[in-house]
BABALO-275082 format. One record per atom (N, C-alpha, C): residue in one letter; x, z, y. Coordinates in steps of 0.001 Angstrom, whole numbers, plus 500000, padded with zeros to 6 digits. Layout:
N
AXZY
...
END
This chain:
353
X356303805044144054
X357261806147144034
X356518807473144148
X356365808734143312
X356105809799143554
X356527810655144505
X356099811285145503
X356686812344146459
X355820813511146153
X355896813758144722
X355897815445144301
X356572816486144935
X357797815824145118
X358708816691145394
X358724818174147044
X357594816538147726
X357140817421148671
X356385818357148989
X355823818604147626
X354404819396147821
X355403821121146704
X356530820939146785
X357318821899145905
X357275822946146542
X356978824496146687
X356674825467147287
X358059826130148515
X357603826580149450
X359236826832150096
X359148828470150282
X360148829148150715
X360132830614150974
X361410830672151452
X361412831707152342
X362318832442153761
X361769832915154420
X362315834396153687
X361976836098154495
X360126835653154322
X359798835559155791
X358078835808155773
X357369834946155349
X358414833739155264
X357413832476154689
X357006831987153843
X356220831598153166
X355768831106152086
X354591830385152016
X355204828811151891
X354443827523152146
X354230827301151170
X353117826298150980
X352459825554149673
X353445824380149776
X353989823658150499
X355010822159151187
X355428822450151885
X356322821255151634
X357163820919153339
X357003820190154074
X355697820175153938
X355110819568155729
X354407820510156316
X355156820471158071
X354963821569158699
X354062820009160077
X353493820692160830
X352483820181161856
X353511820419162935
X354564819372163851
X355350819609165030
X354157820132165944
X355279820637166850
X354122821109168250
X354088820059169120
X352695820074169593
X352214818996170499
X351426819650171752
X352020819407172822
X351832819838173951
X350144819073174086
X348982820111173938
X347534819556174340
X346688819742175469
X347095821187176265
X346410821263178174
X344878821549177575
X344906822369176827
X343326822195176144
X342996823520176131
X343854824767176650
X343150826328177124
X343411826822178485
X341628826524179228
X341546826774180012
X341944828270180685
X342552827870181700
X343622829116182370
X344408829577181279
X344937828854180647
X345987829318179494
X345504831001178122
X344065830070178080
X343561831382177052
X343194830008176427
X343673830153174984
X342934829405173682
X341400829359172945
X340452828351172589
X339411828760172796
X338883828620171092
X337677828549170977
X337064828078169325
X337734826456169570
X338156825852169638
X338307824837169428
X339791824573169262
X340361825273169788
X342030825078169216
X341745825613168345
X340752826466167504
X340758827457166225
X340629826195164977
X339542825511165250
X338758824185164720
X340052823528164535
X340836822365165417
X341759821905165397
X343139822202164477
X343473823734164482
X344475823751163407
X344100824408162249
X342595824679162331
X342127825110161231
X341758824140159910
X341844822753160480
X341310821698160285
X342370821105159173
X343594820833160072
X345060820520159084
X344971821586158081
X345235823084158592
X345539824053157019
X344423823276155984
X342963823268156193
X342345823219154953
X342414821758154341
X343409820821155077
X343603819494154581
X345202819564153782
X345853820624153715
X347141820851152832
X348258821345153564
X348205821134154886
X349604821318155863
X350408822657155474
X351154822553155540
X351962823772154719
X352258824881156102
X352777824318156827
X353097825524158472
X353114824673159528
X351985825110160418
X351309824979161623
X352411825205162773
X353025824670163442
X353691825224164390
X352677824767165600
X352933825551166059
X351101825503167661
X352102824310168667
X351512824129169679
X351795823640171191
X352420824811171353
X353259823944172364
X354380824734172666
X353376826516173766
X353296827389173591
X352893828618173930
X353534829289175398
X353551830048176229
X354110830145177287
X354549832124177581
X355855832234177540
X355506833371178168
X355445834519179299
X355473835013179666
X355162835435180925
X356261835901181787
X356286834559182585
X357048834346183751
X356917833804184331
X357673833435185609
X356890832596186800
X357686831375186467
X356569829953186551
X356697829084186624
X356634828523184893
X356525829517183947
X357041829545182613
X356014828076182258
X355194827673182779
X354400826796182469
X354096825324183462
X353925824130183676
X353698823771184739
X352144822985184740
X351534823625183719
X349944822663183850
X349097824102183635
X347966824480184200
X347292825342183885
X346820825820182497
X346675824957181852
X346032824645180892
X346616824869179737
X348197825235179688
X348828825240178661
X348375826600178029
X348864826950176723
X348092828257176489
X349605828894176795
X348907830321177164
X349706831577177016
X349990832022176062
X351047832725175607
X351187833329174846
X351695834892175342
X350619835934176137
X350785836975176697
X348785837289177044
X348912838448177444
X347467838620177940
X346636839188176913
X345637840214177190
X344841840367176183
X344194839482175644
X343773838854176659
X342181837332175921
X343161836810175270
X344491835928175943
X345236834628174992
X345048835760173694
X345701836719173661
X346313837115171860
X345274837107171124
X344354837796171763
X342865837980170909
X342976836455170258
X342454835553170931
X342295834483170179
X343149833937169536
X344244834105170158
X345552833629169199
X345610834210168013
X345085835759167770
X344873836196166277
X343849835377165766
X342795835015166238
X341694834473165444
X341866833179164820
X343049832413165884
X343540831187165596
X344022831722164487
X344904832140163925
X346179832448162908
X345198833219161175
X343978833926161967
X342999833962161010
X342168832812160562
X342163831885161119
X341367831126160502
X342298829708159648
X343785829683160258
X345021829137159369
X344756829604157965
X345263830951158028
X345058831736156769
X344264831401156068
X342900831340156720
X341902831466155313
X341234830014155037
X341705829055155391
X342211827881155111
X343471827292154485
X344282828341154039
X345081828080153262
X346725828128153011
X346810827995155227
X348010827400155544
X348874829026156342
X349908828160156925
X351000829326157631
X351080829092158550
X351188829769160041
X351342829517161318
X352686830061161997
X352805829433162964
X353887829712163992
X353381829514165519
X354437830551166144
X353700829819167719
X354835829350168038
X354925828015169214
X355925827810169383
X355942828548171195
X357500829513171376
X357331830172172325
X358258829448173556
X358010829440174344
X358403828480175457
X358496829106176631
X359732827976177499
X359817828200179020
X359805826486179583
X359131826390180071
X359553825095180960
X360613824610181702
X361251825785182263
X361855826047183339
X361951824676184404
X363069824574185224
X362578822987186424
X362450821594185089
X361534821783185334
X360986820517184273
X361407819239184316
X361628818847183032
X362620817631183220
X361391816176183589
X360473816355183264
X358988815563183127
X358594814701185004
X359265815568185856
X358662815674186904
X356944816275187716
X356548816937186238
X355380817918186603
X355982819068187498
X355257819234188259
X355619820431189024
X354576821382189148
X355534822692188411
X354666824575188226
X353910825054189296
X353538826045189077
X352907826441190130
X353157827448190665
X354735827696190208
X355283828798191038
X357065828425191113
X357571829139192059
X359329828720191818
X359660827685190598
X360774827050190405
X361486827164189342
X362102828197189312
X362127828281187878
X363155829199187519
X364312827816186292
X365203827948187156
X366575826840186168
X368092827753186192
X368400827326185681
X370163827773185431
X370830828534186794
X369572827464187711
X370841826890189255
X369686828362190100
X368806828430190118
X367979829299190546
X367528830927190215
X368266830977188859
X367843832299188070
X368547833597188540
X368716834709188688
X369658835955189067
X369916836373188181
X370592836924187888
X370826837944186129
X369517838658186223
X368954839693187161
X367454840153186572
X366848839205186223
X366499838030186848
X365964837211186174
X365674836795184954
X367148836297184678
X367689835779182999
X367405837387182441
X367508838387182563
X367253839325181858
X365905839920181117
X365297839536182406
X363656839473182609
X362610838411181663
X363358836725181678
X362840836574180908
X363250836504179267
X364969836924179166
X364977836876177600
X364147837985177295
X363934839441178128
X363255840547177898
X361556839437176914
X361153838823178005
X359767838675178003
X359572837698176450
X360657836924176429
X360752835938174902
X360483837159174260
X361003838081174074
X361110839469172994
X359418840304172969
X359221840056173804
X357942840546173943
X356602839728173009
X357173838428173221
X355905837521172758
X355984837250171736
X357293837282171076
X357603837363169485
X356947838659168958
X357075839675169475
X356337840610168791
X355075840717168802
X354556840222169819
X353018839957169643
X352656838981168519
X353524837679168242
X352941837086167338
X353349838160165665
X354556838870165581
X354312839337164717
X352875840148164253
X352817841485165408
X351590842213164927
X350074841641165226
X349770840638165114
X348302839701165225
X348214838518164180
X349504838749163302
X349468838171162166
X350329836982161949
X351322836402162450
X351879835020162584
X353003835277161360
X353247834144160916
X353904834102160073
X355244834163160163
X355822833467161555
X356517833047162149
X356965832710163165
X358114832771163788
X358275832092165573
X358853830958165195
X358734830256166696
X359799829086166842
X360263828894168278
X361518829463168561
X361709829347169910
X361936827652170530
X361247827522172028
X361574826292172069
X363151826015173001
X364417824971171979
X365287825257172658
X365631823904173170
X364775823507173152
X364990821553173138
X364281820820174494
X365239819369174660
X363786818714175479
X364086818671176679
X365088819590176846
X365100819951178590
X364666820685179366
X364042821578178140
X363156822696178622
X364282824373179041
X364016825388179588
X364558826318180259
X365795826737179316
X365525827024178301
X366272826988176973
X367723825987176902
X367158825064176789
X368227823823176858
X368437823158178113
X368164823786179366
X368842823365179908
X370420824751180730
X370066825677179988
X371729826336180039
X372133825858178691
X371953824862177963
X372758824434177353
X373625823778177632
X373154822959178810
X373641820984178809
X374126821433180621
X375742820720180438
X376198820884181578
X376160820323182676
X375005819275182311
X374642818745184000
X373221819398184693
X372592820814183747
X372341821301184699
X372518822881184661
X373527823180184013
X374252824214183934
X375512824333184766
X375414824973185846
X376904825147186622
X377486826261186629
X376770827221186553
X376982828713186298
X378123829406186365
X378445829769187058
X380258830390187144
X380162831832186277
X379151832548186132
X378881833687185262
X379128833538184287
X378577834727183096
X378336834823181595
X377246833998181347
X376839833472182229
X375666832443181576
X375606830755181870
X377177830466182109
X377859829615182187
X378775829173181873
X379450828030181714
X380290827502181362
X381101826319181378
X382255826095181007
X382803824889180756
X382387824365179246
X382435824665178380
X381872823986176988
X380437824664176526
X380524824077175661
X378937824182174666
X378736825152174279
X379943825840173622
X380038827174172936
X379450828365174137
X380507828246175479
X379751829201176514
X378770829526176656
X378185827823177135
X376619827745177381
X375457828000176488
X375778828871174930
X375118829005174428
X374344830785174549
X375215831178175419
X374749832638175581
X373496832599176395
X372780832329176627
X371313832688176887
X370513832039175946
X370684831337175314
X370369830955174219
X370203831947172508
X371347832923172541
X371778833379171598
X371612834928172231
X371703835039173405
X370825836769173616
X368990836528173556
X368575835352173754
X366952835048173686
X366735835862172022
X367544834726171176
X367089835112169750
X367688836436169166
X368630837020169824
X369110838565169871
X368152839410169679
X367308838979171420
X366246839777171805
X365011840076170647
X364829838344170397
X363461838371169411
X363786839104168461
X365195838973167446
X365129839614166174
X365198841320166486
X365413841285167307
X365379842857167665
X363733843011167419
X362887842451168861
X361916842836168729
X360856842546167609
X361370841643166220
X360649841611165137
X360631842069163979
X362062842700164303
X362827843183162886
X363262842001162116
X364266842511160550
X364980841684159565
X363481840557159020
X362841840902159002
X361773839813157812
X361541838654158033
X360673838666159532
X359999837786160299
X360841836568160270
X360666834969159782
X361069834135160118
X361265833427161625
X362515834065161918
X362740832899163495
X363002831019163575
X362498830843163624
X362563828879163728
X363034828538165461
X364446827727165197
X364493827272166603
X364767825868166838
X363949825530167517
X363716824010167831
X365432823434168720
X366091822285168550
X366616821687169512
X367297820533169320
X367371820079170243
X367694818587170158
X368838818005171085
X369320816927171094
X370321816443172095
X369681815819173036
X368554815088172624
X367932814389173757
X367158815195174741
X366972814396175853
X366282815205176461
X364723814523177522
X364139815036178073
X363347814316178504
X363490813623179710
X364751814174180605
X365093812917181490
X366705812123181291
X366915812585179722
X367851811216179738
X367896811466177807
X367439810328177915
X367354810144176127
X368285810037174888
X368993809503175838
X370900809374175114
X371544810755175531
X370966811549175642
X372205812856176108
X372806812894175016
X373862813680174778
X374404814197173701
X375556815127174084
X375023816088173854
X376159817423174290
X376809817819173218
X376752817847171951
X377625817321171189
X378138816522170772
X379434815828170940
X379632814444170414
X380715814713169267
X380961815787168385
X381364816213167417
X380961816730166445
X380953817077165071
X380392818191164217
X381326819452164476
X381983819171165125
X383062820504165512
X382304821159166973
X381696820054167680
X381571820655169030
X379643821426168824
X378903820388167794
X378036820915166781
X378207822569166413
X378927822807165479
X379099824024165484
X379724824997165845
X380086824789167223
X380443825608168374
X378948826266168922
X378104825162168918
X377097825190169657
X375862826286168580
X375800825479167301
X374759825993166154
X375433827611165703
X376463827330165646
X376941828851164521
X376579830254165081
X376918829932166133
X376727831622167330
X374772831697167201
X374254830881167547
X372975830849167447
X372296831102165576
X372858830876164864
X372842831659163567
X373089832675163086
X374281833086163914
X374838834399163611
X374177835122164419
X373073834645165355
X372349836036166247
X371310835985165664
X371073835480164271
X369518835394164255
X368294834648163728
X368892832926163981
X368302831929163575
X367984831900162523
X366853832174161568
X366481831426159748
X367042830269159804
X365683829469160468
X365684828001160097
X365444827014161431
X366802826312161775
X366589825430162756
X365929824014162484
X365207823459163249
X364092822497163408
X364721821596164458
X365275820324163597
X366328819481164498
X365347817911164762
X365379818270166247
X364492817170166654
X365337815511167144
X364493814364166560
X365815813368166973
X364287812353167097
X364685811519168027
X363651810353168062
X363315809811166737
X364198809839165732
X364172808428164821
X364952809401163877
X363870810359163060
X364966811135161852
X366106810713160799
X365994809073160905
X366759808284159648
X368215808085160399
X368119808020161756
X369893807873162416
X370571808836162096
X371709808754162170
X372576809046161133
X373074810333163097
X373730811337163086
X374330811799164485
X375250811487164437
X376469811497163757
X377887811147164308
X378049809904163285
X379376809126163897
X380047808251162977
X380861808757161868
X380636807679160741
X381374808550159219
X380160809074158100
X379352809050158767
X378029809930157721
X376934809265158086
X375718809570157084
X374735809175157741
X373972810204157176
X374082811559157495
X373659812540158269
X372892812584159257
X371370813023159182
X371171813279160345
X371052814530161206
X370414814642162456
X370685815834162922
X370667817184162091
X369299817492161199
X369286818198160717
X370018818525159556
X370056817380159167
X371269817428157954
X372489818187158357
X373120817814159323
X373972818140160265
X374271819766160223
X373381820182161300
X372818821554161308
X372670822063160290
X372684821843158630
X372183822393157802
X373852822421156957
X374534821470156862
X375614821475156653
X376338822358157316
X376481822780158271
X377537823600158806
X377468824948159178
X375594825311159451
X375456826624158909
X374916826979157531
X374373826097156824
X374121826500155730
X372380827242155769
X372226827251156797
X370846827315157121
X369783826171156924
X368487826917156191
X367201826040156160
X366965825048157423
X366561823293156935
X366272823323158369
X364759821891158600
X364573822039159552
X363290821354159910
X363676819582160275
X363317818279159527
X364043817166160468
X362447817021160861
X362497815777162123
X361397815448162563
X361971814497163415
X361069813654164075
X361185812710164168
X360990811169164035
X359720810815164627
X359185809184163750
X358870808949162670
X358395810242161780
X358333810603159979
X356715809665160454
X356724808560159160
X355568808144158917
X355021807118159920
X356512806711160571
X356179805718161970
X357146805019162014
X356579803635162714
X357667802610162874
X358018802716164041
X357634802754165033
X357957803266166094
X358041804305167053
X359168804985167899
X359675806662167784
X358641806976169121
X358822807985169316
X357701808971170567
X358196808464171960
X359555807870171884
X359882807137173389
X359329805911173511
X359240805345172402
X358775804047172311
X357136804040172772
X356419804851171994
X355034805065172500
X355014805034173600
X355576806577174159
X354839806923175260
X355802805792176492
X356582804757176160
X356778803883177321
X356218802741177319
X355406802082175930
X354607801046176037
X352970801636175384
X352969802817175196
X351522803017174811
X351333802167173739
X351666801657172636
X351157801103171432
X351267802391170777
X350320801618169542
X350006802326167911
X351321802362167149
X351674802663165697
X352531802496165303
X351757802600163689
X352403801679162515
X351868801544161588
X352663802051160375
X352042802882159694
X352779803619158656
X354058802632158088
X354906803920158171
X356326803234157787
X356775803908155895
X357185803635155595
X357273804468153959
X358397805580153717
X358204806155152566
X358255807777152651
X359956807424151644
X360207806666151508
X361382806211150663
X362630806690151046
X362767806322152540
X364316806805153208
X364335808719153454
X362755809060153531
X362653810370154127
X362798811182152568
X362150810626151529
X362446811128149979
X364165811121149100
X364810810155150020
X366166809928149440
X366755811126149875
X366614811454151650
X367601812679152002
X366956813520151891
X365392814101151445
X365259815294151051
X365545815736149513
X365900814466148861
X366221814912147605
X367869815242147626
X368510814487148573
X369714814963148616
X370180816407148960
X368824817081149843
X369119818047150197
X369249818745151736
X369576817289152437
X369857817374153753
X368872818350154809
X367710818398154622
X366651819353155090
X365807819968154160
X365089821013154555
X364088821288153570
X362780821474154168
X362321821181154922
X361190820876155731
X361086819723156322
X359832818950156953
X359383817737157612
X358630817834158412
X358870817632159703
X357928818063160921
X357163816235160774
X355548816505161141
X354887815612161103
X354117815622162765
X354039814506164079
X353553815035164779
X352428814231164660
X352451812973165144
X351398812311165886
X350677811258164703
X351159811545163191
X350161810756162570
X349081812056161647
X349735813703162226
X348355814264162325
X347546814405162923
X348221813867164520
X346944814107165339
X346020812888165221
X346506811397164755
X345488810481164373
X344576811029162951
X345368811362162256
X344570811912160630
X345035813103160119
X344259814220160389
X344143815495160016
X344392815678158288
X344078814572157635
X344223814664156151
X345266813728155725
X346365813607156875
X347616812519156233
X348196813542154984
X348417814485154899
X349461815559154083
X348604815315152764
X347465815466152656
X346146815715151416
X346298814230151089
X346249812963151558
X346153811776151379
X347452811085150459
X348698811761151110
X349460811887150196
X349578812381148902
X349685813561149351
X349226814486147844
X348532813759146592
X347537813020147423
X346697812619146393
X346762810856146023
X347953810498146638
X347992809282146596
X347353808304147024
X346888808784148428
X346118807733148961
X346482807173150077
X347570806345149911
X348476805723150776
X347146804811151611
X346754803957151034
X346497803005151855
X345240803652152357
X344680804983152486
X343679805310153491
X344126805825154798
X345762806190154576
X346321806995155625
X345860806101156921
X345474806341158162
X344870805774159429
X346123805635160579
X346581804315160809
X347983804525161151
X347345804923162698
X348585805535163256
X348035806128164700
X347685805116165859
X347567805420166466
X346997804727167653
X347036805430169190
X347614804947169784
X348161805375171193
X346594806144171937
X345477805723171487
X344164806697172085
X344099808084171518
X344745808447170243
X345057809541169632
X345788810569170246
X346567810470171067
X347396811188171861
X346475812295173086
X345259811409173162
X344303812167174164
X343496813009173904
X343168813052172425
X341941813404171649
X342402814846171087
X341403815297171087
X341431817074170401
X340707817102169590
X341320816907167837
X339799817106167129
X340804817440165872
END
């Protein structure tokens, strides 16, 4: 079967990819005191010159307390982080490819890592607070604009600070930044990306990550409608969003009964917005499955993922963990070289190269 189709050029506002395979973000603990070094440069410099169409980084951090809970994560604030973070995004470029940072809060972490300062959660925040840090999201978007990025991607998924004033078991909030439904709980969500498009202007592509699952309960689902869906998606479009990046364990499940739609499909149907699927692309077995028995997983085929992108349902493909086993899976394709692709392997997850 040919998958030409994937290597078909994409564009929105700032972007302009060679494909639609984009590199998911993968949390790596690999810049010391949260400054990025020559070697995260190496690492995603590595995918662009192997075909990857847009780089979205590890998730990036910005400056707030607790915004991180491992030292190591990179910043995305500071003179040193940006410096290098431009050099990172220069050396994408001239390798071929497009970058994004992905901009992040941890907030009380669903992981059970613990920050190294307060939480900051739903249940803990003050309005300066919440003000303080949608202020600071706005800040770090504009840094990635003027140091060259192609693109943002806010992180709204996961269980992370973002999504969790989404989801009402840990949203109680009697304020404006609370609620009884989905739709409510989307206002800190939807003044974050307010903030950014303010601070980037009309051009700049915003990408926002999110998902139903979460990292301490896998079955969540805070929508259990396409109605309660776009209660949740539409307001977050209308402040802003390009292109949402719909994360699901297993991209081929279908989200509601009646369709077999998946998330992103979903999301793409009802705003009509570009959107990102991801999810177990190129794997038989999904990222919960790994990381609870630590096995490999062996290339799965591109057939079911070629049916709904020809249908239309997304227009991007987040790829995570069979680039971090093979830096040249995207080129291998391209070039038809299925059976060199290196299926992953659970020691891959540790490795920086």
């Amino acid at each position: 079967m040919s998958y030409e189709q994937f290597f078909s050029p994409f564009k929105h506002k700032s972007l302009q990819l060679r494909n639609r395979f984009v590199m998911a973000p993968m949390t790596r603990v690999q810049s010391p005191d949260g400054v990025p070094t020559q070697q995260v440069a190496d690492y995603y410099g590595r995918r662009a010159a192997a075909d990857v169409g847009l780089i979205v980084t590890e998730g990036t951090v910005i400056d707030r307390p607790s915004a991180k809970n491992l030292k190591d994560i990179p910043n995305f604030h500071g003179d040193d982080a940006l410096q290098n973070w431009k050099h990172i995004a220069d050396t994408v470029h001239a390798n071929g490819g497009a970058i994004a940072p992905q901009i992040w809060h941890v907030g009380n972490t669903p992981y059970g890592w613990q920050p190294p300062a307060p939480f900051e959660s739903p249940a803990t925040m003050s309005l300066n607070d919440i003000h303080d840090t949608i202020e600071a999201f706005g800040r770090a978007a504009k840094a990635a604009k003027e140091i060259g990025f192609d693109a943002v991607e806010i992180h709204g998924a996961h269980g992370y600070l973002i999504d969790q004033f989404f989801w009402d078991k840990t949203n109680n909030r009697t304020d404006e930044y609370g609620g009884k439904t989905l739709k409510e709980r989307t206002r800190f969500g939807v003044d974050v990306v307010k903030a950014i498009r303010a601070a980037v202007g009309d051009d700049l592509a915003i990408i926002l990550r999110l998902s139903q699952w979460k990292g301490s309960d896998f079955d969540a689902k805070m929508a259990q409608t396409p109605q309660e869906l776009e209660n949740w998606v539409q307001p977050l479009a209308d402040a802003g969003v390009d292109i949402f990046h719909g994360s699901q364990r297993r991209y081929w499940e279908p989200e509601f009964e009646g369709s077999d739609l998946n998330f992103a499909g979903w999301i793409k149907k009802i705003t009509g917005a570009p959107t990102i699927t991801v999810g177990s692309v190129g794997l038989n077995a999904d990222v919960v499955s790994f990381f609870a028995g630590g096995q490999g997983a062996e290339s799965a085929s591109f057939d079911e993922l070629l049916r709904r992108f020809e249908r239309g349902d997304f227009d991007l493909i987040a790829v995570g963990r069979q680039l971090l086993q093979d830096p040249e899976w995207v080129k291998k394709i391209k070039e038809d070289r299925l059976d060199e692709i290196r299926a992953f392997e659970s020691a891959s997850a540790g490795i920086y190269h």
